[in-house]
CHARMM-style PDB file with segment names, atoms N, HN, CA, C and O in Angstrom:
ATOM      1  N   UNK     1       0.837  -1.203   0.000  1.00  0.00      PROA
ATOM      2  CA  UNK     1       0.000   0.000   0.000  1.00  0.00      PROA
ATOM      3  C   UNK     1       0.876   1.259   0.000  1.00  0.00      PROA
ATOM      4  O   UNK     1       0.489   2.258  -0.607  1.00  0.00      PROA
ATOM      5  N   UNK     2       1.879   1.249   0.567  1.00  0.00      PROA
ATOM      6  HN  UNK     2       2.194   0.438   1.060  1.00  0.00      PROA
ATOM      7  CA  UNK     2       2.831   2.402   1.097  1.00  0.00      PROA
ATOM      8  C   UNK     2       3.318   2.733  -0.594  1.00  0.00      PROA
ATOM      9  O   UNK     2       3.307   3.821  -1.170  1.00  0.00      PROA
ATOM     10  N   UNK     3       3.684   1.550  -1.062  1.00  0.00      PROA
ATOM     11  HN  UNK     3       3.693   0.666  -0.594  1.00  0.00      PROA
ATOM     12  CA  UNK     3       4.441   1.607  -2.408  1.00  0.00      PROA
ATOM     13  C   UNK     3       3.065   2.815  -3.520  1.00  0.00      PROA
ATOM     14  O   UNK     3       2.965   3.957  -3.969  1.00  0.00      PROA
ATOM     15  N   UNK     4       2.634   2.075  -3.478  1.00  0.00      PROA
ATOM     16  HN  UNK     4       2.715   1.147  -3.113  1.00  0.00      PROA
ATOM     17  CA  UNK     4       0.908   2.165  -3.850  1.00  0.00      PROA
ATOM     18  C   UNK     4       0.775   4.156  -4.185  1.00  0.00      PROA
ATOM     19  O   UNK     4       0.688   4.829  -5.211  1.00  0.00      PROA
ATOM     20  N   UNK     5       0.828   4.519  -2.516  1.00  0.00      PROA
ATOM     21  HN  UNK     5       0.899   3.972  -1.682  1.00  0.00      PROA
ATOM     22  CA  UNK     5       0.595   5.710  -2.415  1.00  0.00      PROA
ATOM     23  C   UNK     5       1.619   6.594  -2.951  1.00  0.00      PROA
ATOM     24  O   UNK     5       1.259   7.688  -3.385  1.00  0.00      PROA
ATOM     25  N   UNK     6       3.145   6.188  -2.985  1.00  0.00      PROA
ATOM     26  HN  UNK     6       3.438   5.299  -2.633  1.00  0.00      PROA
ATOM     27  CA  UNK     6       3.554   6.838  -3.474  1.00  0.00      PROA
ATOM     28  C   UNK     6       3.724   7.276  -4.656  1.00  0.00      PROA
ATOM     29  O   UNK     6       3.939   8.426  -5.039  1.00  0.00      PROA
ATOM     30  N   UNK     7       3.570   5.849  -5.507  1.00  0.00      PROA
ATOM     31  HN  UNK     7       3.395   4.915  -5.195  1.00  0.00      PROA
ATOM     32  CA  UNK     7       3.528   6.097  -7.009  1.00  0.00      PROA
ATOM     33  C   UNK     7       2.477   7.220  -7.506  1.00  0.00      PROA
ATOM     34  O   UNK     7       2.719   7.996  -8.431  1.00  0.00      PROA
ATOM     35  N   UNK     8       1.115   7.195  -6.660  1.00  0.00      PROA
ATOM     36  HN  UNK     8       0.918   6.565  -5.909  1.00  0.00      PROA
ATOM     37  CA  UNK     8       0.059   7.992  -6.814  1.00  0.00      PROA
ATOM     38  C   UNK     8       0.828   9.533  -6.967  1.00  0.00      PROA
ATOM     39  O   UNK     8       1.154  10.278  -7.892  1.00  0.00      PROA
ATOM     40  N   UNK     9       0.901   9.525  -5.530  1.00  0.00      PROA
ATOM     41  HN  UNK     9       0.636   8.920  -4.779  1.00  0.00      PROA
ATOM     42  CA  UNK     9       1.666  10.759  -5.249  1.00  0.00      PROA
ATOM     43  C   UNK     9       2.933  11.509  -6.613  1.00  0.00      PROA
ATOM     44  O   UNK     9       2.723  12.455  -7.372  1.00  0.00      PROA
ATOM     45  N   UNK    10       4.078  10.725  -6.500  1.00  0.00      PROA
ATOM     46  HN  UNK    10       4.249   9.956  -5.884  1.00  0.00      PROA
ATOM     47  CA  UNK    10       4.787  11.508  -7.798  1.00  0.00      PROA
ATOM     48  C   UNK    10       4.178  11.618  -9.131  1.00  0.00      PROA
ATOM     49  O   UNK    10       4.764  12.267  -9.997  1.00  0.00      PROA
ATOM     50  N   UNK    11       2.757  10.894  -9.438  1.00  0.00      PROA
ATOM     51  HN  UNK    11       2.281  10.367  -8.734  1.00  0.00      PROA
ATOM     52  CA  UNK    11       2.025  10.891 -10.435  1.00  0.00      PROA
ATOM     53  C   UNK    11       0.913  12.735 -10.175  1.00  0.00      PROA
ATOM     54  O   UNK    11       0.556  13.591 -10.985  1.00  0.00      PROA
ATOM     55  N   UNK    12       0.797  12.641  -9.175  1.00  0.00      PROA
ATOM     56  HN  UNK    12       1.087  11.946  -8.517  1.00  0.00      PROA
ATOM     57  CA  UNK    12      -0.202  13.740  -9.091  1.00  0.00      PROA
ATOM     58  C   UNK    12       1.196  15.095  -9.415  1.00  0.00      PROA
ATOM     59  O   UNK    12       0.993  15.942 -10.284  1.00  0.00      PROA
ATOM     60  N   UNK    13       2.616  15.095  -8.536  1.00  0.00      PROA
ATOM     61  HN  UNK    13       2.780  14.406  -7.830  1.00  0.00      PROA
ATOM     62  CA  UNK    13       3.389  16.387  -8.618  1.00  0.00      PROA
ATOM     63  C   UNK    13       3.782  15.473  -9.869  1.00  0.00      PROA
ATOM     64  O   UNK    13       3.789  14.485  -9.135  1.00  0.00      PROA
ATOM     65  N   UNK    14       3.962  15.184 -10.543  1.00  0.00      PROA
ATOM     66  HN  UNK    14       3.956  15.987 -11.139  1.00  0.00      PROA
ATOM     67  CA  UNK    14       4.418  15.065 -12.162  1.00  0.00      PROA
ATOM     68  C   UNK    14       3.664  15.678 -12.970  1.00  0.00      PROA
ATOM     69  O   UNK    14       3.869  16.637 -13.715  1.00  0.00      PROA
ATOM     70  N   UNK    15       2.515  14.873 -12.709  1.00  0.00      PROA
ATOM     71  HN  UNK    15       2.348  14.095 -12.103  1.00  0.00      PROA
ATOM     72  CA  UNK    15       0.893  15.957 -13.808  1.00  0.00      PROA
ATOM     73  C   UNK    15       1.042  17.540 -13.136  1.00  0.00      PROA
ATOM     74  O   UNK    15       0.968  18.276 -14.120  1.00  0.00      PROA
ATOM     75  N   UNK    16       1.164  18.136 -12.286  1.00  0.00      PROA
ATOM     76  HN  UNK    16       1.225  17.538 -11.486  1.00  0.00      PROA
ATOM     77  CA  UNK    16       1.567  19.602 -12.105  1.00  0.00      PROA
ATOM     78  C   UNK    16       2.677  20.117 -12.365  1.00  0.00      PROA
ATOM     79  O   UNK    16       2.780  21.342 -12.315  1.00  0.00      PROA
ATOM     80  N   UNK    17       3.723  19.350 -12.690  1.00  0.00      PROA
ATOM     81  HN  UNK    17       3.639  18.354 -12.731  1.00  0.00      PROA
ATOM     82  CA  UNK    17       5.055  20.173 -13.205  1.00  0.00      PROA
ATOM     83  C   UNK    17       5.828  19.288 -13.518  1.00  0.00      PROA
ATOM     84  O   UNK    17       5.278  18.374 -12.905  1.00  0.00      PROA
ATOM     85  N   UNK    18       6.741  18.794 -14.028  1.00  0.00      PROA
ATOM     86  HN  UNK    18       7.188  19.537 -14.526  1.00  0.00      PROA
ATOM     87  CA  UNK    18       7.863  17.699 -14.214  1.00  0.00      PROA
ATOM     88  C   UNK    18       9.142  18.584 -14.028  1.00  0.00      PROA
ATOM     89  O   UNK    18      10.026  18.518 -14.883  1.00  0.00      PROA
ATOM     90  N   UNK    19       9.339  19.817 -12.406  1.00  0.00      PROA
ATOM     91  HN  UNK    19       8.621  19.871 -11.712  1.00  0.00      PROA
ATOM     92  CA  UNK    19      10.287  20.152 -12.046  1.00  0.00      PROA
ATOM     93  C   UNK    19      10.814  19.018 -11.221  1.00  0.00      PROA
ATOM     94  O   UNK    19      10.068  18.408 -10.455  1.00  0.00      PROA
ATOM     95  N   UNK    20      12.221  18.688 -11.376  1.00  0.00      PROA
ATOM     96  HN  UNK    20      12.827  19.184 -11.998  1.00  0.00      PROA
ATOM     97  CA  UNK    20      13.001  17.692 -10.569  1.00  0.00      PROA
ATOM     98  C   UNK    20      12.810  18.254  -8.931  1.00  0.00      PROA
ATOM     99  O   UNK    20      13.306  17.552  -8.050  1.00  0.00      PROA
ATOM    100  N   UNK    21      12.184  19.352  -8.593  1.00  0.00      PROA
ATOM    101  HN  UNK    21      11.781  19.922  -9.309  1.00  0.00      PROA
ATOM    102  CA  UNK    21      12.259  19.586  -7.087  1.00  0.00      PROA
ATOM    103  C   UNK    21      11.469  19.087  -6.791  1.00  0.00      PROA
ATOM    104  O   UNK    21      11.569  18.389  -5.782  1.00  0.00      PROA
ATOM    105  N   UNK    22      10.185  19.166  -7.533  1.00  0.00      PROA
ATOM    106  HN  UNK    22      10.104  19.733  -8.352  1.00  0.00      PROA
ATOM    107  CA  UNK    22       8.990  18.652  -7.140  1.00  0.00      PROA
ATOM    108  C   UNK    22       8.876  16.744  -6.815  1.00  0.00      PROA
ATOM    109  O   UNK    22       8.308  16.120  -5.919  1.00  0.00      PROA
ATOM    110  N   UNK    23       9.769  16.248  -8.107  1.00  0.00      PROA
ATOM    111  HN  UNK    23      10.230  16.754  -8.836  1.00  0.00      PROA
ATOM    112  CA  UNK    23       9.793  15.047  -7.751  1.00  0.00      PROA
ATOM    113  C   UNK    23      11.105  14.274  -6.811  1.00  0.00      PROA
ATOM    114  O   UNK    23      11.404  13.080  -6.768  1.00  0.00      PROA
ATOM    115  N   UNK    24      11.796  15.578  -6.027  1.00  0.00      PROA
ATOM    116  HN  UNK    24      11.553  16.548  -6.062  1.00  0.00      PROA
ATOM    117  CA  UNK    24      12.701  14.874  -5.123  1.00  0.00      PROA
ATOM    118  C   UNK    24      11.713  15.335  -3.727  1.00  0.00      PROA
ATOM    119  O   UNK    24      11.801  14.730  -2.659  1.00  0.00      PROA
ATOM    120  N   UNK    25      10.833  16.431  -3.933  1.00  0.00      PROA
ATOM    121  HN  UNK    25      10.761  16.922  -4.801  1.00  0.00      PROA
ATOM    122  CA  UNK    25       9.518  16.457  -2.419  1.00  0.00      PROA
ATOM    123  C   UNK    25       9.194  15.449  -2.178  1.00  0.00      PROA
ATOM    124  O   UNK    25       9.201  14.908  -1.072  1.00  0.00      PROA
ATOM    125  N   UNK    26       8.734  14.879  -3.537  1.00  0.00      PROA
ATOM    126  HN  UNK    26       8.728  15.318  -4.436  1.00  0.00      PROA
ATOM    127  CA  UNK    26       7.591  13.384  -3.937  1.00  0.00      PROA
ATOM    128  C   UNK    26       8.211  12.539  -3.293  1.00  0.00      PROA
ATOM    129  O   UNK    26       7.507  11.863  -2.543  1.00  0.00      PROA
ATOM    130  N   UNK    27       9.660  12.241  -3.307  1.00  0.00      PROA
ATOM    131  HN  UNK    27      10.232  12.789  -3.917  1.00  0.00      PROA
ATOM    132  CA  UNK    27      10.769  11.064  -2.913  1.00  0.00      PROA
ATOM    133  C   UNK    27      10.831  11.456  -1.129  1.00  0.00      PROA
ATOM    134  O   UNK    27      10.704  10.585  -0.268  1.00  0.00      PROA
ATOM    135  N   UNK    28      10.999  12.585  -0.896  1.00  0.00      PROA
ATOM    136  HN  UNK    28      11.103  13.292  -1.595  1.00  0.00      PROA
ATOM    137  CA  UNK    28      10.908  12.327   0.677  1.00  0.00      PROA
ATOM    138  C   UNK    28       9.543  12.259   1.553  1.00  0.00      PROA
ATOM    139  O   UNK    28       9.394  11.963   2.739  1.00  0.00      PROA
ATOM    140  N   UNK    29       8.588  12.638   0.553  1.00  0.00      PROA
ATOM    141  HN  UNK    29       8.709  12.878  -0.410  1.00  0.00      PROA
ATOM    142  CA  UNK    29       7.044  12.656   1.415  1.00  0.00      PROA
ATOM    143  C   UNK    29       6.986  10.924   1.529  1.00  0.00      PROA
ATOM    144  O   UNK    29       6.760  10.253   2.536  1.00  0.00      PROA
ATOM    145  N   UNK    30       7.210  10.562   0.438  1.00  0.00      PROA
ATOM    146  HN  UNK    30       7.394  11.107  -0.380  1.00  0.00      PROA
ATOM    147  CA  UNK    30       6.832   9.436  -0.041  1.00  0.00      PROA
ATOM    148  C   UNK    30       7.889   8.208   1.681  1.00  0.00      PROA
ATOM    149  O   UNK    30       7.636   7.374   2.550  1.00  0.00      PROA
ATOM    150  N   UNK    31       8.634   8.742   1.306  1.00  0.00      PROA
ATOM    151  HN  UNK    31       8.839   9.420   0.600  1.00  0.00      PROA
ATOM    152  CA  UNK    31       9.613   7.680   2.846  1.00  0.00      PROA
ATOM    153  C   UNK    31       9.255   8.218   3.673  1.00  0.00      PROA
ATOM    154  O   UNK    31       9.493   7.439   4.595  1.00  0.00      PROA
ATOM    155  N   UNK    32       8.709   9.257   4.186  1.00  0.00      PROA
ATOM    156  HN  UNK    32       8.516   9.890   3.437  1.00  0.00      PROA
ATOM    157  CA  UNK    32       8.200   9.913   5.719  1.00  0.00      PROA
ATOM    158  C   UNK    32       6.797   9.245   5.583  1.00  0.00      PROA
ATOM    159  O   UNK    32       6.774   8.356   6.434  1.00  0.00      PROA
ATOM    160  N   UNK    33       5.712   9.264   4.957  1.00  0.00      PROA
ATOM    161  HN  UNK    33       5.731   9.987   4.266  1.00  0.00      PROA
ATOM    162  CA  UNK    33       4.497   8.604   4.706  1.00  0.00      PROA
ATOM    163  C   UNK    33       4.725   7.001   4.818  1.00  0.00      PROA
ATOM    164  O   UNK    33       4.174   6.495   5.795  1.00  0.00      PROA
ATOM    165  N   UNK    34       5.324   6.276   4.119  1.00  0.00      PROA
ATOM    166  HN  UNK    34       5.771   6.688   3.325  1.00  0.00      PROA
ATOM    167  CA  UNK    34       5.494   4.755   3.808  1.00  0.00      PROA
ATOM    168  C   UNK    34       5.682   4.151   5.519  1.00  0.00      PROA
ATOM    169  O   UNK    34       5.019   3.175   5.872  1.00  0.00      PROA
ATOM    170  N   UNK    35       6.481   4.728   6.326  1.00  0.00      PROA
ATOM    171  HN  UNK    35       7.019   5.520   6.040  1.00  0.00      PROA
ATOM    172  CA  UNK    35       6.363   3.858   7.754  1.00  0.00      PROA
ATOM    173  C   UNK    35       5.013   4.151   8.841  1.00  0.00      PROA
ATOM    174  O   UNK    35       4.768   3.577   9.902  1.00  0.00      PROA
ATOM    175  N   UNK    36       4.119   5.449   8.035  1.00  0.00      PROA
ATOM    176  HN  UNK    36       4.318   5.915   7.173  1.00  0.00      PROA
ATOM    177  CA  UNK    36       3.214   5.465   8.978  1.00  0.00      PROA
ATOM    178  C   UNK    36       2.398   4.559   8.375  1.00  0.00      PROA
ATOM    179  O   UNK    36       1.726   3.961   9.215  1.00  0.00      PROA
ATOM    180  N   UNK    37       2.147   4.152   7.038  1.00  0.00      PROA
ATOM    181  HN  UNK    37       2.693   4.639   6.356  1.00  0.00      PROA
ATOM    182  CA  UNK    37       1.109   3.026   6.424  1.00  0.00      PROA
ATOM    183  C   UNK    37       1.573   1.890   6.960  1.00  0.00      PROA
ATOM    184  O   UNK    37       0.744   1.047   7.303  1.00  0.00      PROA
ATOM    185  N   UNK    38       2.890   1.648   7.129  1.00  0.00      PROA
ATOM    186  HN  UNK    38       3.563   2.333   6.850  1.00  0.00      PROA
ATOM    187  CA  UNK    38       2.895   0.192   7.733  1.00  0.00      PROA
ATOM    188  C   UNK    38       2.579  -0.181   9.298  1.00  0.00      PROA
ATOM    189  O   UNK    38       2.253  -1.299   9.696  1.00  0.00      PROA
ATOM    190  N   UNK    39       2.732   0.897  10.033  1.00  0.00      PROA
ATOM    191  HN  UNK    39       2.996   1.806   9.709  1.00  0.00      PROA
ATOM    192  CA  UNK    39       2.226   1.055  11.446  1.00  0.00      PROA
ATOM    193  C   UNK    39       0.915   1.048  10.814  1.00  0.00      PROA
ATOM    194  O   UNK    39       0.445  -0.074  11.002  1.00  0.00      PROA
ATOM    195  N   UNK    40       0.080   1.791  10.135  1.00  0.00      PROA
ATOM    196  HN  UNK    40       0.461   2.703   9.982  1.00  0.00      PROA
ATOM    197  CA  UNK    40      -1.422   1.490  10.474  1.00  0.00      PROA
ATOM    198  C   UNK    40      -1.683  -0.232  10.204  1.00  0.00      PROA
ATOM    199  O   UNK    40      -2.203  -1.016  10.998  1.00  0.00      PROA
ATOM    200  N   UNK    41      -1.146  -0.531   8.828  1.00  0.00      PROA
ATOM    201  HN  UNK    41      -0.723   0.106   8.183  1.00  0.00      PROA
ATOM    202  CA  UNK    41      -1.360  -2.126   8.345  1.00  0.00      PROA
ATOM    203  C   UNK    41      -1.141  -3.194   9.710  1.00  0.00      PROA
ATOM    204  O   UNK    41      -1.687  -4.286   9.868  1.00  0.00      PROA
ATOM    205  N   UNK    42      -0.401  -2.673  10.406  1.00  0.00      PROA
ATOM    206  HN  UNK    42       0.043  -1.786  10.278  1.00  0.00      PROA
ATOM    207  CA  UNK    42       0.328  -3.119  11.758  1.00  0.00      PROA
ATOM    208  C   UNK    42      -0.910  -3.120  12.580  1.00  0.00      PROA
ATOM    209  O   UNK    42      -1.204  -4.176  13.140  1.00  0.00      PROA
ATOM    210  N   UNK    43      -1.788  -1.928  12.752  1.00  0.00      PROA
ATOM    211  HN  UNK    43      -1.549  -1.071  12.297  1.00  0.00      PROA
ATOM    212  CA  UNK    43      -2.372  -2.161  13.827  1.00  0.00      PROA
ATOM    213  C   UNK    43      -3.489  -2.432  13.385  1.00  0.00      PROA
ATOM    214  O   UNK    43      -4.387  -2.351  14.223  1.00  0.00      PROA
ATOM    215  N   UNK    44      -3.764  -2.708  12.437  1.00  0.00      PROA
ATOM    216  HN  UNK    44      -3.035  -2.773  11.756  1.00  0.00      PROA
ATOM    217  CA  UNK    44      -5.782  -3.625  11.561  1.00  0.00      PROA
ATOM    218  C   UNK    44      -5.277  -4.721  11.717  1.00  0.00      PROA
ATOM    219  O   UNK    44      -6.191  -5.499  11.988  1.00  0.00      PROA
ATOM    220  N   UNK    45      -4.134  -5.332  11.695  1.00  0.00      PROA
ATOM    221  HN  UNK    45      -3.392  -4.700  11.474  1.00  0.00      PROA
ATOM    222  CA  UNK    45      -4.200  -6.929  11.914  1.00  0.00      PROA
ATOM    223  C   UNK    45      -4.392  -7.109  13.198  1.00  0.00      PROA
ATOM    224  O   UNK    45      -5.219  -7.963  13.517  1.00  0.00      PROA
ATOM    225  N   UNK    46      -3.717  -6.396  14.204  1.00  0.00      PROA
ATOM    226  HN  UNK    46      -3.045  -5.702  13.945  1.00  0.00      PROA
ATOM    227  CA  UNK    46      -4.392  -6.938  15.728  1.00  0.00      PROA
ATOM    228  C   UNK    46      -5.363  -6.284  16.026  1.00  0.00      PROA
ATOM    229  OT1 UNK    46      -5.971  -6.522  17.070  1.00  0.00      PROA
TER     230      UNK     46
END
């Protein structure tokens, strides 16, 4: 899912600009976001 969201994500700042800043934001939102999806996936199984 984490993977999931991010692809979304550099897809949405790509369709608004294809500045390389925008898609190195995309690259760190994307790893600050990805460990809170796995803590949630973490806590629906128990």
């Amino acid at each position: 899912m984490g993977k999931c969201f991010h692809k979304m994500l550099e897809r949405v700042l790509l369709s608004t600009s294809s500045n390389l800043l925008q898609l190195q934001l995309c690259q760190t939102l994307g790893a600050q976001i990805q460990p809170l999806f796995i803590q949630c996936q973490s806590r629906q199984k128990l």
